[in-house]
N, C-alpha and C positions, 0 to 999 in steps of 0.2 A: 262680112256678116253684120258687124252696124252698121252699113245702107241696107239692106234687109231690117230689121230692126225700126230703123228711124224712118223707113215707108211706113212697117206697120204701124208704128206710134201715129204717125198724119192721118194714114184711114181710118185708124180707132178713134183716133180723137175728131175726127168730120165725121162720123158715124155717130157720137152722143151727140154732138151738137144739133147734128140732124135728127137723129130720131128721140130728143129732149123733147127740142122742138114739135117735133108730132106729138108727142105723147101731152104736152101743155096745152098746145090751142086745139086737140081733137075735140071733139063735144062729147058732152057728158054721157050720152046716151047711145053711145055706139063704145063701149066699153073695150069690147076684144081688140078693137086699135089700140083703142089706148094704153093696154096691157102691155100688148106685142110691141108698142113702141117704146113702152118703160123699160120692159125687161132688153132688148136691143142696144139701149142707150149703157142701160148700165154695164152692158156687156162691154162693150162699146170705153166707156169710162176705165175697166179693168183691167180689160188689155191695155189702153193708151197707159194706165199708171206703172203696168208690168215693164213695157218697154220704154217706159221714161226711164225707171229703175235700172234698167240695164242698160241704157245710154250713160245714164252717170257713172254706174261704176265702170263701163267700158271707159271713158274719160277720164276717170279717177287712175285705172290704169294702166293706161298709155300714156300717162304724165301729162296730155292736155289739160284738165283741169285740176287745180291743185285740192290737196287731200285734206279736208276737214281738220282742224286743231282739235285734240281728241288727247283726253288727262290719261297717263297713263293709271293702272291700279296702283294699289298701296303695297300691293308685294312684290312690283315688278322696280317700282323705285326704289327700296331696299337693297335689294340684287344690282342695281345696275344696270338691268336688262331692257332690250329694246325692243321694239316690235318689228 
Protein backbone atom coordinates (compact mmCIF):
# COMPACT_ATOMS: atom_id res chain seq x y z
CA UNK A 1 0.00 0.00 0.00
CA UNK A 2 2.99 2.63 0.35
CA UNK A 3 4.10 2.04 -3.40
CA UNK A 4 0.56 2.91 -4.12
CA UNK A 5 0.71 5.87 -1.90
CA UNK A 6 4.28 7.27 -2.94
CA UNK A 7 3.02 6.83 -6.99
CA UNK A 8 0.26 8.97 -6.02
CA UNK A 9 2.53 11.51 -4.14
CA UNK A 10 4.91 11.64 -7.58
CA UNK A 11 1.77 12.29 -9.77
CA UNK A 12 0.36 14.83 -7.53
CA UNK A 13 3.09 16.48 -7.09
CA UNK A 14 4.13 16.60 -11.25
CA UNK A 15 0.71 17.48 -11.62
CA UNK A 16 1.04 21.05 -9.51
CA UNK A 17 4.08 21.66 -10.93
CA UNK A 18 2.61 21.22 -14.20
CA UNK A 19 -0.33 22.93 -14.04
CA UNK A 20 1.36 25.77 -11.58
CA UNK A 21 3.20 26.20 -14.33
CA UNK A 22 0.21 26.77 -16.74
CA UNK A 23 -1.75 28.60 -14.77
CA UNK A 24 1.55 31.48 -14.32
CA UNK A 25 2.61 31.83 -17.89
CA UNK A 26 -1.19 31.44 -19.33
CA UNK A 27 -2.11 34.98 -20.46
CA UNK A 28 -4.07 37.18 -19.07
CA UNK A 29 -6.81 37.15 -21.23
CA UNK A 30 -7.90 33.69 -21.62
CA UNK A 31 -8.96 33.30 -18.09
CA UNK A 32 -10.82 29.80 -17.89
CA UNK A 33 -7.16 28.34 -18.42
CA UNK A 34 -5.94 29.87 -16.26
CA UNK A 35 -8.69 29.11 -13.58
CA UNK A 36 -8.76 25.41 -14.65
CA UNK A 37 -5.02 25.37 -14.25
CA UNK A 38 -5.05 26.92 -10.60
CA UNK A 39 -7.71 25.02 -9.33
CA UNK A 40 -5.84 21.50 -10.83
CA UNK A 41 -2.52 22.61 -9.37
CA UNK A 42 -3.94 23.02 -6.25
CA UNK A 43 -5.55 19.98 -6.40
CA UNK A 44 -2.59 18.61 -7.28
CA UNK A 45 -0.58 20.30 -4.27
CA UNK A 46 -3.43 18.43 -1.82
CA UNK A 47 -3.25 15.20 -2.48
CA UNK A 48 0.90 15.32 -2.88
CA UNK A 49 0.69 16.97 0.98
CA UNK A 50 -2.14 14.04 1.85
CA UNK A 51 0.16 11.31 0.75
CA UNK A 52 3.40 12.87 2.05
CA UNK A 53 1.52 12.73 5.37
CA UNK A 54 0.94 9.32 5.09
CA UNK A 55 4.39 8.32 3.98
CA UNK A 56 5.77 9.77 7.17
CA UNK A 57 3.65 8.14 9.44
CA UNK A 58 3.72 4.87 7.43
CA UNK A 59 7.61 5.46 8.26
CA UNK A 60 7.18 6.53 11.59
CA UNK A 61 5.62 3.32 11.88
CA UNK A 62 7.40 0.72 10.59
CA UNK A 63 10.32 2.04 12.59
CA UNK A 64 12.13 3.30 9.39
CA UNK A 65 12.13 6.65 10.41
CA UNK A 66 12.55 7.58 13.85
CA UNK A 67 9.85 9.17 15.83
CA UNK A 68 9.84 12.91 16.59
CA UNK A 69 11.13 13.89 20.26
CA UNK A 70 7.81 14.88 21.69
CA UNK A 71 7.50 16.31 25.69
CA UNK A 72 5.27 14.20 27.31
CA UNK A 73 2.08 16.17 29.24
CA UNK A 74 2.37 17.36 32.72
CA UNK A 75 -0.01 14.66 34.03
CA UNK A 76 1.33 11.71 32.37
CA UNK A 77 4.89 12.67 34.07
CA UNK A 78 3.40 12.57 37.47
CA UNK A 79 1.98 9.13 36.88
CA UNK A 80 4.79 7.66 35.33
CA UNK A 81 3.04 6.79 32.52
CA UNK A 82 4.23 6.19 28.92
CA UNK A 83 2.91 6.62 25.72
Amino acid sequence: MSKLIAIINVIAWSGFWAFGYLALTSETTNAAQMTTAAILAALGAAIGLWAYFQLVKHAEETGYAKRPNRALPSNEEENGETA
